[in-house]
C-alpha positions in Angstrom: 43.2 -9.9 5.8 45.0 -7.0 4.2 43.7 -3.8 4.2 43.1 -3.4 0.4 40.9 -6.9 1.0 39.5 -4.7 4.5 38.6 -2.1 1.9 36.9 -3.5 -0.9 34.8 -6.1 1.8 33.7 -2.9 3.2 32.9 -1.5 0.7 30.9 -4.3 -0.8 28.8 -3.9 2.4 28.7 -0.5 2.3 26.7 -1.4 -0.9 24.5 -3.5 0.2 23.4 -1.6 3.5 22.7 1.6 1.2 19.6 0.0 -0.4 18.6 -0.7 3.3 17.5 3.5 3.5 15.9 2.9 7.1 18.6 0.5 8.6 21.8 2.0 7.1 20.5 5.4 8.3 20.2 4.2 12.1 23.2 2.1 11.8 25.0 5.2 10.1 24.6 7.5 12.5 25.1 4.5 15.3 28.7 4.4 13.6 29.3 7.9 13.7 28.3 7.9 17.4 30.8 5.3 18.3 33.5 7.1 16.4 33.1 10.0 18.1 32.9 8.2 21.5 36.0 5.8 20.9 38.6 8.1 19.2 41.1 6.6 22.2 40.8 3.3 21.3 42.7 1.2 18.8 41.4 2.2 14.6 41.4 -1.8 14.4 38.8 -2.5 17.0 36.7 0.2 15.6 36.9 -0.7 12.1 36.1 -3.9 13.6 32.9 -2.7 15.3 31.8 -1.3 12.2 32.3 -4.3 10.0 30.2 -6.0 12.7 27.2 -3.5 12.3 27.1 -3.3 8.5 27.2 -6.9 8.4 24.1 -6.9 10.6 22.7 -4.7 9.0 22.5 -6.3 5.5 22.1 -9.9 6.6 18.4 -8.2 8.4 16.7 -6.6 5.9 15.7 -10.0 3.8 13.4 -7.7 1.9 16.2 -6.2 -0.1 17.4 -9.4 -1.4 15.5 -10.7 -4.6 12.8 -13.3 -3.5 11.7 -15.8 -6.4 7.6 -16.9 -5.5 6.1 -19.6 -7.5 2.2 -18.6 -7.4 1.4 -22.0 -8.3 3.9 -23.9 -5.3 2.5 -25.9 -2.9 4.1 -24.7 1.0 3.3 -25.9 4.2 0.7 -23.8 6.4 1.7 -21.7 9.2 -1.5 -20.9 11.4 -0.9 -17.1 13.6 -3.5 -15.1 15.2 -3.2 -11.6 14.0 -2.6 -10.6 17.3 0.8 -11.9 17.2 2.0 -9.4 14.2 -0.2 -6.3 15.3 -2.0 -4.6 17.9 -5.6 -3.7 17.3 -8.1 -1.1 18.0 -11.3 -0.8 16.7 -13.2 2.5 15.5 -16.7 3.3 14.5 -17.4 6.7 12.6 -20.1 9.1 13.8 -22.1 9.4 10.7 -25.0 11.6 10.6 -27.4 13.4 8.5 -25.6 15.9 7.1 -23.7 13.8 4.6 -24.4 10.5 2.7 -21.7 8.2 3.5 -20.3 6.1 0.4 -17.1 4.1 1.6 -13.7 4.4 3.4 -11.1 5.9 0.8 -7.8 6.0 3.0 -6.0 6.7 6.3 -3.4 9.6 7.1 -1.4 10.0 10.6 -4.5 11.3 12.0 -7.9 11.2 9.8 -9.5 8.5 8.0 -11.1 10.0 4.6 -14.0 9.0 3.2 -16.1 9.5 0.4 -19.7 10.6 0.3 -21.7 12.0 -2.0 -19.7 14.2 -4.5 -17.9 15.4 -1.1 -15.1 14.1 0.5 -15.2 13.4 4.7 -12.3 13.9 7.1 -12.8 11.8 10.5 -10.6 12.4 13.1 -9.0 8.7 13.7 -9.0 8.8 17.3 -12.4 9.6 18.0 -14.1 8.7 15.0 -15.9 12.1 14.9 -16.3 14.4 11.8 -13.3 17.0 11.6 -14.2 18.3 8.7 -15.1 18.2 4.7 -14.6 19.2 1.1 -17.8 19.8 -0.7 -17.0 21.7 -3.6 -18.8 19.8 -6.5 -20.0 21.8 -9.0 -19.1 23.7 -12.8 -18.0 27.2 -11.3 -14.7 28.5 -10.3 -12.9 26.3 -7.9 -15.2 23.6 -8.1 -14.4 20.0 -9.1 -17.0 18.4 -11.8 -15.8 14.9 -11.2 -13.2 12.6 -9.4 -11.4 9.2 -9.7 -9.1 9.4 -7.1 -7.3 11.7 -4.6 -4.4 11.9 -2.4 -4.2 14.3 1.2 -0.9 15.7 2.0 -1.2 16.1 6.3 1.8 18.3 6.6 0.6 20.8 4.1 -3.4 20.5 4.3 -3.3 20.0 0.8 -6.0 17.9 -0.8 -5.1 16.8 -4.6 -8.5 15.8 -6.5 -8.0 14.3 -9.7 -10.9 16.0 -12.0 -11.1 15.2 -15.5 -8.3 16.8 -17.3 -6.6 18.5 -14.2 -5.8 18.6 -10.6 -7.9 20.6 -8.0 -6.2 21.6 -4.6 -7.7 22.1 -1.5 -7.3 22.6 1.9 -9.1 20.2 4.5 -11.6 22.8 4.8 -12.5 22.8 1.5 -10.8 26.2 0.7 -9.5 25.9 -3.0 -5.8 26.6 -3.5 -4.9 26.0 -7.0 -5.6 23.5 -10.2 -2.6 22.0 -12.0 -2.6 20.7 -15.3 -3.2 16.8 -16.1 -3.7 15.4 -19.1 -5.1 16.4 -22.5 -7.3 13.2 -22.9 -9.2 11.7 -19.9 -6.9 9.2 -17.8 -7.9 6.8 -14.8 -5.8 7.6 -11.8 -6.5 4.2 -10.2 -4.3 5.4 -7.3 -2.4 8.7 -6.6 -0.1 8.6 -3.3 1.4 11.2 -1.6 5.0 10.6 -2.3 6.8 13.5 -1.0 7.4 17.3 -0.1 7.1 17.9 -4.1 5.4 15.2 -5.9 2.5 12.8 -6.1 3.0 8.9 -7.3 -0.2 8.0 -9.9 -0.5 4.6 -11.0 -3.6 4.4 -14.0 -4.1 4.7 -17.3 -6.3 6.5 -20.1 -10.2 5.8 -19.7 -10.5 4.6 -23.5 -8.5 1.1 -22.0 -11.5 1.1 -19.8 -13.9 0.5 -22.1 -12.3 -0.2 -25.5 -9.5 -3.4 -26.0 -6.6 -0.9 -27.8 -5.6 1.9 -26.0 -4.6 3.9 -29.2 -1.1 3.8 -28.4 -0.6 6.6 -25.9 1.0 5.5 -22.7 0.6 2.4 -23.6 4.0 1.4 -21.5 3.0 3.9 -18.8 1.3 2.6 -15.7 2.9 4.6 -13.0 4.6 8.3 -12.7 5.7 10.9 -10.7 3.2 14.4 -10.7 4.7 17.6 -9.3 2.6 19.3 -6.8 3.3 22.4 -8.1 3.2 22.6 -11.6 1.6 19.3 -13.0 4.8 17.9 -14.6 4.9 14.3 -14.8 8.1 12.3 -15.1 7.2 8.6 -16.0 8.6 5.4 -14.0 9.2 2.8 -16.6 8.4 -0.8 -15.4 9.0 -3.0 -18.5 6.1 -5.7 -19.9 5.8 -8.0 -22.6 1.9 -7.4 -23.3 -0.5 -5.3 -21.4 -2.5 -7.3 -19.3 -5.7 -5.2 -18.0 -6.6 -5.0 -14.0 -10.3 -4.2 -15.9 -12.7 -7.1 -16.7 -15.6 -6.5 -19.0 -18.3 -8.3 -20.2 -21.1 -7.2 -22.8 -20.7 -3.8 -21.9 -20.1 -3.9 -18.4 -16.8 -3.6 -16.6 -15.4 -4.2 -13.3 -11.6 -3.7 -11.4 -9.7 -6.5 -10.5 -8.6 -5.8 -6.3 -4.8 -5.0 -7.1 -2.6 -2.6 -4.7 0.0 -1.4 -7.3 2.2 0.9 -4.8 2.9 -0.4 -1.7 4.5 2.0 1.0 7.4 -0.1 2.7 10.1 2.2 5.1 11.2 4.8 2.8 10.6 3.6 -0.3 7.5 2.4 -2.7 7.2 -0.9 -3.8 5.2 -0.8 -7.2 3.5 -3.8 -8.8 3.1 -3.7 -12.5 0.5 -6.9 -13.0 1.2 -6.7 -16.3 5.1 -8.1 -15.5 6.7 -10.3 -13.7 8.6 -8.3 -11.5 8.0 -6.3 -8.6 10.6 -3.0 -8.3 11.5 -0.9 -4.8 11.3 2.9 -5.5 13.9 4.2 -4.1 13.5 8.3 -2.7 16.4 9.0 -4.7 14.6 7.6 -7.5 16.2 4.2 -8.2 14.0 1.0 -9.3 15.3 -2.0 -8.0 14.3 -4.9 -8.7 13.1 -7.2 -5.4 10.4 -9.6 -6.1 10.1 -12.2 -9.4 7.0 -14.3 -9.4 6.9 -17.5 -11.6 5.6 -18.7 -13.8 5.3 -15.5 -15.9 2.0 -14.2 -15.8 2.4 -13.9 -19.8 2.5 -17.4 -20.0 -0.9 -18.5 -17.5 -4.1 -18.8 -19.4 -5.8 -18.4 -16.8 -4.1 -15.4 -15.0 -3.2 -14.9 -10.9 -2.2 -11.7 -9.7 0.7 -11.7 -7.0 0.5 -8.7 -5.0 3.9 -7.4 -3.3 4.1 -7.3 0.5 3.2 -6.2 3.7 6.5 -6.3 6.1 6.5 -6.9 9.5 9.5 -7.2 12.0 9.4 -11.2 11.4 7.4 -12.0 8.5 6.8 -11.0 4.6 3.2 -11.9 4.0 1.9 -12.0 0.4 -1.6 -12.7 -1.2 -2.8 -13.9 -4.8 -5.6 -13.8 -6.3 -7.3 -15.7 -9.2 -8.3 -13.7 -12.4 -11.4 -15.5 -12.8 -14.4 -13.5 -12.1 -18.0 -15.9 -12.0 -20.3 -12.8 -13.6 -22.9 -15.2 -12.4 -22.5 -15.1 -8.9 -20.5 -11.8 -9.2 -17.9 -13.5 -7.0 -14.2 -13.9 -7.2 -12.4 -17.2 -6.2 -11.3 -16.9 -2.6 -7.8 -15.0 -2.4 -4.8 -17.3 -0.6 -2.0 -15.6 1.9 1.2 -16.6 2.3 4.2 -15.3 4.0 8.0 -15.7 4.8 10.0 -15.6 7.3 12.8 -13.3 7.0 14.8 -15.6 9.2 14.8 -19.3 7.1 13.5 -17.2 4.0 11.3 -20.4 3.8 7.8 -19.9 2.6 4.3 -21.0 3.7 0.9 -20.7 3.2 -1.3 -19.0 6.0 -4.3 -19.5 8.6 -4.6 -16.6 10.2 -7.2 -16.2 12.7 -8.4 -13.9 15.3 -8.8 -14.2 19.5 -11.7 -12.2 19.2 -13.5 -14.1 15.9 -14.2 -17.3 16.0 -13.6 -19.2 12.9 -12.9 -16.1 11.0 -10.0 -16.3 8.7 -7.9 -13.1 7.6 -5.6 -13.1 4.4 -3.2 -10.5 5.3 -1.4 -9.1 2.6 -0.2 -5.6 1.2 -4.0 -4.7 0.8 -4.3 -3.7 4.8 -2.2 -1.0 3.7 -2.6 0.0 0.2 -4.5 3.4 1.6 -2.3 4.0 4.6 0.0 6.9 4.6 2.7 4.5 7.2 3.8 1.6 6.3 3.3 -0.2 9.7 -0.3 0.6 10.1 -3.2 -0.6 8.2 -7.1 -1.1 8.0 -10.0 -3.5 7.8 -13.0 -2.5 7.6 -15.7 -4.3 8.6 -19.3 -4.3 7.3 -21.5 -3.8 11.0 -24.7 -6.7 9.2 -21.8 -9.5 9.3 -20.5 -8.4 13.1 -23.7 -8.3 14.3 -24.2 -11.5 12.8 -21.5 -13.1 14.2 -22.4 -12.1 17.4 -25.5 -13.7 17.5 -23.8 -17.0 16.5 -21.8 -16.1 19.6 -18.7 -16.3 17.4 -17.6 -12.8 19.0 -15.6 -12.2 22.1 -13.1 -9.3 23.6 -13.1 -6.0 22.7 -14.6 -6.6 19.2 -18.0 -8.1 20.9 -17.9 -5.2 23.5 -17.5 -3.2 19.9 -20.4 -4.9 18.7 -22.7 -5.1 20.8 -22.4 -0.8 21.2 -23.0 -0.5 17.6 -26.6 1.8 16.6 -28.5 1.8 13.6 -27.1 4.7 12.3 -23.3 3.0 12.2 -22.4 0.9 8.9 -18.7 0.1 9.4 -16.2 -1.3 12.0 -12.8 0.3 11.5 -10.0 -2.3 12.4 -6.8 -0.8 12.6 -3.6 -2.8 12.8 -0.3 -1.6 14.2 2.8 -4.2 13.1 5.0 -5.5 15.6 
């Protein structure tokens, strides 16, 4: 090969390991390492070291690659138990009087937040007791009326509430900090991330979609953005549609959310899923939206509609989940979701059993849902509801460290915290 060819093959790979931003920046500074270690030895055997790791490098990272999923295809099943993609621990909260606990709302590094009444509670995750909590509800100065949703920035103790037209800061204390400006009509944050040092991701839309069919043409294309933590400005990520197609189900007068997990953290980047195309895009920290997953057929073209969610990643496997739109306001039930996953080896997909050592006959569909609210992207959350443990105990379906869980439980706990760490 001549060394114009040696050039533009490198560089070809040089292209493809950049969208790899976790790999490329271990195998970078891997390269540089030998460099520096090898400058005795022939250039050819080190350029021929390097063409080896770059080609490792991008043949590894199957994510990167554009995977075509067929919602509708029939694949073979692959049964795992869940220990074999992630260790487990299990956490209960030490909930008390002095709050009403509503639900889990997220996990950071090292608390698990969770909503009460009007008030916002910070566990510590290791210990499951109360660290602290931001009770500032209320009409007067530095006090939050409402909230949707709200994202916690660990490294700066800065809590962002989403109030009606603005943003309310806080610290974990509950000491106010600042407001930013939102919106001049009311919009639905569905989801607010902490994306970086500067900004916050928001994936929503304005309330009048919520409860009337036309939108009245304002940010009608807009379903995701960036918001600056300082200032409020807001710089819109385009992800191109045909029609609208709502995540909110209604029904003489009354409304419900589909269970969707639009922005997905995966290494370095975002993956954000627009249901309303057919494409699922990597966000890129230096802002670039690459396409990476195409689902078929187009979700324009299925009367009867199923959302594909994106993916959770772990060091073998992609693992995806749908889920039929098809709500039985009867029942108030949805149609069981399905898993699948790939391996990043064969790229060959299959649908999953997954079970657990410690559950008998429980089935899990693991998907990108057991991370949606987790500030890493190799950790995630179950949560289980303590009635169905307890439950399952007595049908002597428990066993291991979840029946020792169990059987510890009082009647003041309502929750089981599962917490998954990928292989």
């Amino acid at each position: 090969m001549g060394y114009v060819a040696s050039i533009l093959r490198l560089q070809r790979i040089f292209i493809c390991a950049k969208k790899q931003s976790i790999l490329f920046s271990k195998n970078y500074i891997l390269i540089f390492f030998i460099v520096f270690k090898m400058r005795t030895i022939s250039p050819k055997i080190i350029f021929i070291v390097i063409l080896c790791l770059l080609l490792w490098g991008c043949k590894k990272n199957v994510s990167n690659e554009l995977i075509v999923f067929d919602v509708n295809g029939n694949f073979p099943v692959k049964t795992l138990d869940i220990e074999d993609v992630a260790d487990i621990e299990y956490l209960t909260l030490d909930i008390h009087d002095d709050f009403l606990f509503r639900y889990y709302n997220s996990m950071t590094d090292h608390y698990i937040l969770c909503d009460g009444i009007n008030e916002i509670i910070f566990f510590d995750r290791s210990t499951g007791k109360v660290a602290s909590k931001v009770s500032r509800y209320g009409q007067g100065p530095g006090e939050y009326t409402a909230y949707t949703r709200y994202a916690y920035d660990e490294k700066k103790d800065e809590l962002f509430i989403f109030d009606t037209y603005e943003i309310k800061v806080y610290g974990r204390d509950g000491t106010f900090k600042r407001k930013l400006p939102f919106m001049d009509f009311i919009f639905f944050a569905y989801g607010v991330f902490d994306y970086d040092e500067e900004n916050l991701l928001c994936y929503g839309f304005p309330y009048r979609h919520f409860v009337a069919d036309d939108d009245g043409g304002r940010m009608k294309d807009t379903t995701f953005m960036l918001v600056s933590k300082q200032d409020g400005a807001k710089d819109v990520i385009p992800t191109p549609f045909e029609e609208r197609i709502s995540i909110v189900l209604r029904q003489g007068g009354v409304g419900g959310f589909a269970k969707v997990s639009p922005a997905i953290r995966n290494g370095y980047d975002f993956l954000l899923t627009d249901y309303s195309s057919d494409t699922v895009y990597r966000f890129t920290p230096d802002r670039q939206l690459l396409p990476v997953l195409v689902r078929e057929p187009s979700i324009q073209k299925m009367e009867t509609k199923i959302f594909l969610h994106s993916w959770l990643e772990t060091s073998r496997f992609l693992f995806f989940s749908t889920q039929k739109i098809d709500f039985d306001w009867n029942t108030e039930k949805w149609p069981p979701e399905k898993g699948y996953l790939m391996e990043k080896n064969s790229e060959k997909f299959f649908q999953t059993n997954i079970s657990m050592r410690d559950y008998k006959g429980y089935e899990l569909i693991l998907g990108p849902a057991a991370i949606y609210k987790t500030s890493g992207w190799q950790s995630g959350i179950i949560v289980w509801n303590v009635i169905e443990l307890q439950k399952a105990n007595k049908e002597n379906k428990l066993s291991g460290k979840l029946k020792e869980v169990t059987e510890r439980l009082t009647n003041d706990d309502e929750y089981v915290f599962m917490i998954l760490k990928f292989k």
